[in-house]
LODREN-929708 format. One line per 4 residues: their letters; for each residue x, y negated, z negated of N, C-alpha, C, O. Coordinates in nm, 3 decimals, always signed. Each point is the difference from the previous one (the first is absolute). Example, Ala and Ser with C-alpha at 12.3 -4.5 7.8 and 13.67 -1.06 7.14 Angstrom:
% residues 2
as	+1.319/+0.569/-0.780/-0.089/-0.119/+0.000/+0.090/-0.120/+0.000/+0.104/+0.002/-0.066 | -0.139/-0.107/+0.138/+0.082/-0.119/-0.006/-0.077/-0.109/-0.073/+0.051/-0.111/-0.017
END
This chain:
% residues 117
xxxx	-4.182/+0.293/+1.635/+0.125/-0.058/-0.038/-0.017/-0.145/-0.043/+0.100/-0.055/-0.048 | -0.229/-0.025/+0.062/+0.003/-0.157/-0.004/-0.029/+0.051/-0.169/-0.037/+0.099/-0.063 | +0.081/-0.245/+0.044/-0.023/+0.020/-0.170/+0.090/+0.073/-0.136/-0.011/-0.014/-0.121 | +0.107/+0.102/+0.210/+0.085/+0.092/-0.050/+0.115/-0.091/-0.050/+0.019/-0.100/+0.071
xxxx	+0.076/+0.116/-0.196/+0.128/-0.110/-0.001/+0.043/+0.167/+0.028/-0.040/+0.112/-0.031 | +0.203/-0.204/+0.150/+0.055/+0.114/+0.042/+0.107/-0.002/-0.133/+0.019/-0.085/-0.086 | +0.041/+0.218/+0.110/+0.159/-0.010/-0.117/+0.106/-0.008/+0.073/+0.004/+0.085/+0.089 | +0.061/-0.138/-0.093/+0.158/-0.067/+0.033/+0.062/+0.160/+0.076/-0.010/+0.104/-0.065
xxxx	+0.049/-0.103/+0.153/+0.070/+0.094/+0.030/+0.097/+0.055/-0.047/+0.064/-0.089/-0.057 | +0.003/+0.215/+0.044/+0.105/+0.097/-0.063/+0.092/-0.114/+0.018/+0.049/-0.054/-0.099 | -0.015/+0.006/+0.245/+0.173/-0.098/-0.032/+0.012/-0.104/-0.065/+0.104/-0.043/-0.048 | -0.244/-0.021/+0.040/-0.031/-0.107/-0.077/+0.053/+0.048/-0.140/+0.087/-0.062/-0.061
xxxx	-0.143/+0.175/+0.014/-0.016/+0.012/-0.135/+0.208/+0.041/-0.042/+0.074/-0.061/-0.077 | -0.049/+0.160/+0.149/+0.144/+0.001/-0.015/+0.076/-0.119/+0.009/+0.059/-0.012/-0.108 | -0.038/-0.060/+0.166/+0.049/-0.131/+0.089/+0.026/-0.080/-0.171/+0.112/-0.036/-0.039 | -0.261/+0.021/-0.057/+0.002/-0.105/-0.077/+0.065/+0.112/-0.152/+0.027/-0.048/-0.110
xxxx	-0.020/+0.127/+0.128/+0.031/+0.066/-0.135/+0.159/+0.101/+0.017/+0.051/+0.086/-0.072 | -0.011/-0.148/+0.200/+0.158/+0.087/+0.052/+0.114/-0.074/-0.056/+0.020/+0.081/-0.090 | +0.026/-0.127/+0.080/+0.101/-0.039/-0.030/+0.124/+0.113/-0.010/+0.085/+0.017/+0.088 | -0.091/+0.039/-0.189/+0.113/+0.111/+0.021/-0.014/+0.027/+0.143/+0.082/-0.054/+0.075
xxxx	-0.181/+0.136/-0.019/+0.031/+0.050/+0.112/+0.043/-0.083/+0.140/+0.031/+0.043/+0.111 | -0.041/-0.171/-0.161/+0.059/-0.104/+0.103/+0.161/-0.002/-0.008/+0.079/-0.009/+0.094 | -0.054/+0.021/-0.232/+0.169/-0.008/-0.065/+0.066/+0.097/+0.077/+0.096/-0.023/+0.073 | -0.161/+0.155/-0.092/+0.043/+0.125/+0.075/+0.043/+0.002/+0.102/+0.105/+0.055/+0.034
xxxx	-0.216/-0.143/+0.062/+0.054/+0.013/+0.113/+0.087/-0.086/+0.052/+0.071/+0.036/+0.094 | -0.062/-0.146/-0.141/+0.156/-0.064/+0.023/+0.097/+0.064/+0.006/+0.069/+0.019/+0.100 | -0.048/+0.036/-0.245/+0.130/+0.088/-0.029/-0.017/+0.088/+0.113/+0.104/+0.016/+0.064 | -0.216/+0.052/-0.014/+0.039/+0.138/+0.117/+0.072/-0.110/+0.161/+0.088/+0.025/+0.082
xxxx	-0.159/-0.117/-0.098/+0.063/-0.070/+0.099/+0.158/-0.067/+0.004/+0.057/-0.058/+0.093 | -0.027/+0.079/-0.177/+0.129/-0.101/-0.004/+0.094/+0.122/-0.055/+0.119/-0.010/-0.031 | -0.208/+0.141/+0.026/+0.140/+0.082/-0.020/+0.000/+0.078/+0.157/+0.102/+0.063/+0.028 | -0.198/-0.067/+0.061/-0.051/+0.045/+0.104/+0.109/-0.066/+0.133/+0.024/+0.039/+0.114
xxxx	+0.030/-0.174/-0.206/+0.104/-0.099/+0.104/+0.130/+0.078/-0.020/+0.096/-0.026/+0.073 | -0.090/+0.108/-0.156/+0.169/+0.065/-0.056/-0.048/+0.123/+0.083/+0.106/+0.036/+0.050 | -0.174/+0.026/-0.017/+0.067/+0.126/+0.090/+0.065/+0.009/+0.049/+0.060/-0.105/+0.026 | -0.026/+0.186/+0.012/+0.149/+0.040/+0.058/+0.120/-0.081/-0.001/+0.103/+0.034/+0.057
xxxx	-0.118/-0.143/-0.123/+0.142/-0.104/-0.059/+0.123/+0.123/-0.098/-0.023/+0.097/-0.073 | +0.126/-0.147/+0.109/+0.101/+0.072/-0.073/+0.010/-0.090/-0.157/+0.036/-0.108/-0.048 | -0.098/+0.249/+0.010/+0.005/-0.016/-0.213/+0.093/+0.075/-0.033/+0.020/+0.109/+0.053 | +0.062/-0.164/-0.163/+0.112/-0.002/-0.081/-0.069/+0.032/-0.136/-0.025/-0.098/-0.069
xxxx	-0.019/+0.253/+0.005/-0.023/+0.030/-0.105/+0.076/+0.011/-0.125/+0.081/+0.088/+0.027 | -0.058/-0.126/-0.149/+0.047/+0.068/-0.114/-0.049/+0.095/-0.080/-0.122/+0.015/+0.009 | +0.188/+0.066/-0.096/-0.061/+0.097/-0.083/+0.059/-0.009/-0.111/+0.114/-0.046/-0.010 | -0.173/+0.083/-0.072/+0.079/+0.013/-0.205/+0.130/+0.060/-0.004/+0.089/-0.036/-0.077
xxxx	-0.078/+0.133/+0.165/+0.133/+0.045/+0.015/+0.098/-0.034/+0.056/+0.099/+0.070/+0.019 | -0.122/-0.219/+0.026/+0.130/-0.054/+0.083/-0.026/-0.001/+0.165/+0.005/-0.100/+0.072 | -0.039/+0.251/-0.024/-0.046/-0.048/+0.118/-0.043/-0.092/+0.099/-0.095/-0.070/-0.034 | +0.139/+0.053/+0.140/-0.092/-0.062/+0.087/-0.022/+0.073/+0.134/+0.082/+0.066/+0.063
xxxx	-0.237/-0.097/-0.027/-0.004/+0.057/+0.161/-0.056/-0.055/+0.088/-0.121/-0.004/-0.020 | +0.160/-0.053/+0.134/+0.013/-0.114/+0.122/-0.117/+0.125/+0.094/+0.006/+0.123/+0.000 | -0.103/-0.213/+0.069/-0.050/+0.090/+0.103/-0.123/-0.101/+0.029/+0.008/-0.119/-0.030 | -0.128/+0.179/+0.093/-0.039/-0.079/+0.083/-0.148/+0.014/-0.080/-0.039/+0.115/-0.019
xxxx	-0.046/-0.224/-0.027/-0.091/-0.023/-0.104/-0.100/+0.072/+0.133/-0.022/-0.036/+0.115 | -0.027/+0.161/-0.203/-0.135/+0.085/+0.057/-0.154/-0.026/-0.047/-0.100/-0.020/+0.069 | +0.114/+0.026/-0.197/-0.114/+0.002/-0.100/+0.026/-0.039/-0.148/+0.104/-0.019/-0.063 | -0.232/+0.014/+0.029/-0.018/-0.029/-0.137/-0.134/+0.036/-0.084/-0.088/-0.085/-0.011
xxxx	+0.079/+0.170/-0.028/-0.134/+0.076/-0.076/-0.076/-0.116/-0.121/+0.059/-0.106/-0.018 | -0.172/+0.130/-0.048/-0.055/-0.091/-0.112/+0.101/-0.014/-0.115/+0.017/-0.101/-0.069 | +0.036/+0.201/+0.062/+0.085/+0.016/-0.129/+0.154/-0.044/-0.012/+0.083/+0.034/-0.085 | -0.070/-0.142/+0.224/+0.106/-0.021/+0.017/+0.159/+0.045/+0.068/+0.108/-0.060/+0.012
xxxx	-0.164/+0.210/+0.028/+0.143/+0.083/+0.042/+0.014/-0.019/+0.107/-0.101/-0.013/+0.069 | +0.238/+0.002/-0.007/+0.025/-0.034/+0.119/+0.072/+0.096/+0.088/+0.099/+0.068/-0.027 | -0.175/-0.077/+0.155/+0.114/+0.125/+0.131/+0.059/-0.100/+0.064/-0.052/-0.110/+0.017 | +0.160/+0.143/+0.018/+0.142/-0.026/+0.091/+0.022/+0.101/+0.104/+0.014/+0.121/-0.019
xxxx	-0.014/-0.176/+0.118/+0.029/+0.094/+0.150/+0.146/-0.029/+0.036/+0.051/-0.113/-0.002 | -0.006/+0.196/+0.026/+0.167/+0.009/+0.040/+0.099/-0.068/-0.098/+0.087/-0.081/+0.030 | -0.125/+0.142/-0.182/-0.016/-0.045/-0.066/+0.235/+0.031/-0.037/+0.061/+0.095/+0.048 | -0.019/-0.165/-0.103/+0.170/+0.021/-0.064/+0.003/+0.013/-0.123/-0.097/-0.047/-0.059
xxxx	+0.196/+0.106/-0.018/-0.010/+0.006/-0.139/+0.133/-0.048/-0.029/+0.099/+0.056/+0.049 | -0.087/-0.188/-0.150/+0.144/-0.029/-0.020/+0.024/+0.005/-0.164/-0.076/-0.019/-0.096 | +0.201/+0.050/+0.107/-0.015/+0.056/-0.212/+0.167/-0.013/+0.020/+0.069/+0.050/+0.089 | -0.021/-0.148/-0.221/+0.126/-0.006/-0.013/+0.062/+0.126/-0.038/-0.057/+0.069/-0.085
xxxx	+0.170/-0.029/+0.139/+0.137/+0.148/-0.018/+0.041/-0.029/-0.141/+0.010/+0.101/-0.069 | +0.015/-0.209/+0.014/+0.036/-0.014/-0.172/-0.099/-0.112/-0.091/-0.029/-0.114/+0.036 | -0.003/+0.165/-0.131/-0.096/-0.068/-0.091/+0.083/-0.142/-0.078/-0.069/-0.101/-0.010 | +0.211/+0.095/-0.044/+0.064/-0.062/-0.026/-0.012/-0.091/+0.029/-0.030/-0.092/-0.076
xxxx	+0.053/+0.078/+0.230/+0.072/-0.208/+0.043/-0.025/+0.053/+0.109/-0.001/+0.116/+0.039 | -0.027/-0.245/+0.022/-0.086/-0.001/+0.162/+0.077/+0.099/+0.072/+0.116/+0.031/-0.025 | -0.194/+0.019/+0.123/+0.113/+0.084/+0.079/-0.077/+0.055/+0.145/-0.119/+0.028/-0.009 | +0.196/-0.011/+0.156/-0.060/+0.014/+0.085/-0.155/+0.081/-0.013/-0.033/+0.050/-0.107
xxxx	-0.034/-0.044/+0.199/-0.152/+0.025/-0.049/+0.008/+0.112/+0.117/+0.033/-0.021/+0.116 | -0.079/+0.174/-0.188/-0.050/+0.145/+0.110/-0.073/+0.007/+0.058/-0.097/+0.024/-0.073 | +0.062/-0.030/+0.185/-0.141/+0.001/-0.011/-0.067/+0.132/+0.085/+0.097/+0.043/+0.063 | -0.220/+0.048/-0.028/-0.058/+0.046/+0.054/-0.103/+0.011/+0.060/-0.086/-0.057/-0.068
xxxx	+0.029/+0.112/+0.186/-0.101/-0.051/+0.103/-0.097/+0.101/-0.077/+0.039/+0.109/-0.041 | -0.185/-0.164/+0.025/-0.089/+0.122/-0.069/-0.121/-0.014/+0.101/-0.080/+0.093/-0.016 | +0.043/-0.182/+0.115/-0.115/-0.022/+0.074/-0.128/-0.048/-0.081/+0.007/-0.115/-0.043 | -0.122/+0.186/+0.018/-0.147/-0.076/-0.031/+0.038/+0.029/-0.217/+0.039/+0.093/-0.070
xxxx	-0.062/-0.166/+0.059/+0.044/+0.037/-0.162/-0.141/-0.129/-0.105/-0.044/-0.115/-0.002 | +0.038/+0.210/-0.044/-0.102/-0.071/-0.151/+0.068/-0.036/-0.106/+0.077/+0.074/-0.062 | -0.116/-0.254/+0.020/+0.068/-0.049/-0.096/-0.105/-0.010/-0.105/-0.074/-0.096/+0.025 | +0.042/+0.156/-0.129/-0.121/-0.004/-0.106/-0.001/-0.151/-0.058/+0.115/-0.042/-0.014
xxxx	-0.183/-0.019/-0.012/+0.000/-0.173/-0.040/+0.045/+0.052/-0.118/+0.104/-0.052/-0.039 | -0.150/+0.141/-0.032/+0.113/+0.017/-0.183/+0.146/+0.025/+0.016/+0.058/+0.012/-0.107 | +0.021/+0.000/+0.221/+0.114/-0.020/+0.059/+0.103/-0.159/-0.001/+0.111/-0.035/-0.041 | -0.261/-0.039/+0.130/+0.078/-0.060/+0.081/+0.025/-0.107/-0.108/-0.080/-0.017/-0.092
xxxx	+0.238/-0.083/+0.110/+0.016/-0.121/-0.064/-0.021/-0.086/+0.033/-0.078/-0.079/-0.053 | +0.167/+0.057/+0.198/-0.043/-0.089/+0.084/+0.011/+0.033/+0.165/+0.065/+0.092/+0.050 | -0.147/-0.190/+0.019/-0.038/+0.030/+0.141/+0.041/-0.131/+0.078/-0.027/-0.109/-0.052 | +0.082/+0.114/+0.160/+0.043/-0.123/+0.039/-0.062/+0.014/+0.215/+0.016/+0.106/+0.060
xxxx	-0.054/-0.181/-0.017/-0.058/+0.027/+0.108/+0.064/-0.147/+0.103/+0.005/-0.118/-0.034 | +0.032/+0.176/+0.151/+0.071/-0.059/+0.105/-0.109/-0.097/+0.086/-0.048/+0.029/+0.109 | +0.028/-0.118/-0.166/-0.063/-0.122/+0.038/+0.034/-0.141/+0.007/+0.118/-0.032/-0.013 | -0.198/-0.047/+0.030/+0.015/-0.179/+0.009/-0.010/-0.019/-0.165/-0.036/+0.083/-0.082
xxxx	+0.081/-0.226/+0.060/-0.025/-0.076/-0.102/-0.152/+0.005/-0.035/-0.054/+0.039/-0.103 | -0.002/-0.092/+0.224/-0.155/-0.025/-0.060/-0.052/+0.105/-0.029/-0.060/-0.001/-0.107 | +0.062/+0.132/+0.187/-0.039/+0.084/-0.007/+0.030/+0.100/-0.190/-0.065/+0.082/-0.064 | +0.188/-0.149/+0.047/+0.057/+0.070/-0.122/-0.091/-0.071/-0.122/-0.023/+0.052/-0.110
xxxx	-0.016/-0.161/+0.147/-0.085/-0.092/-0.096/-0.104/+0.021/-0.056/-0.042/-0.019/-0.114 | -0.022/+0.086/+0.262/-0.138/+0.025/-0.008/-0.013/+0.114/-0.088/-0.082/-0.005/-0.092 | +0.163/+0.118/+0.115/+0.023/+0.120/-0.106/-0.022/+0.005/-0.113/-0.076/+0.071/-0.066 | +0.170/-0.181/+0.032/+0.018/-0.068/-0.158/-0.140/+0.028/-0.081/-0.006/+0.059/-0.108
xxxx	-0.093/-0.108/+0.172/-0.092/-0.010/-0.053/-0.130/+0.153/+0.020/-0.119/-0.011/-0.029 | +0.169/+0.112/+0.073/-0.054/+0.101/+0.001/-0.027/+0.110/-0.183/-0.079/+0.086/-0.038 | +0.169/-0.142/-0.008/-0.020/+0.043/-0.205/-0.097/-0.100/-0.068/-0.078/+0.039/-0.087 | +0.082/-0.149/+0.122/-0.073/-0.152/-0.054/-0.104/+0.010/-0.023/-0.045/-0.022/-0.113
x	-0.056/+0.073/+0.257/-0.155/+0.042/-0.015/-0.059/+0.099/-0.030/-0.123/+0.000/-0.003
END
């Protein structure tokens, strides 16, 4: 072994050429702080459904546990909102409009910046 140049070890070598995979894992971390927080989903169709943030796959889709479905009774002009209990339900990210999550200020900040990188 004297005389040998060693080669940099596997983490070494990942470590200096990661970057994405450093990005990644932020985002898994800071969406990892929203579990089970109560999320307020939208959909293209007007919908919304209130329930309790489960998951979130690569592709963006999101589960809701004890999950509500609220959808206005007339399309016209605002009007009381129906709603129904559906339990564990899948929101496809080609769905969703917007997502709103029951947190702090700072915490809402930090989010902000989860599209950026």
């Amino acid at each position: 072994m004297e005389g040998e140049t060693q080669q940099p070890s596997a983490p070494i070598q990942e470590n200096s050429s990661d970057g994405p995979r450093q990005i990644s894992s932020d985002r898994v971390n800071r969406v990892k702080k929203l579990l089970f927080r109560r999320m307020l989903v939208g959909i293209k169709d007007g919908r919304f459904f209130l329930g309790g943030f489960y998951c979130m796959d690569k592709q963006g889709n999101i589960i809701l546990q004890d999950a509500v479905e609220y959808r206005s009774t007339r399309r016209s002009s605002p009007s009381p909102m129906e709603q129904r209990c559906l339990g564990l339900i899948l929101i496809p990210s080609s769905c969703r409009i917007s997502c709103h999550v029951d947190c702090s200020v700072e915490e809402q900040l930090s989010l902000l910046s989860l599209n950026e990188k």
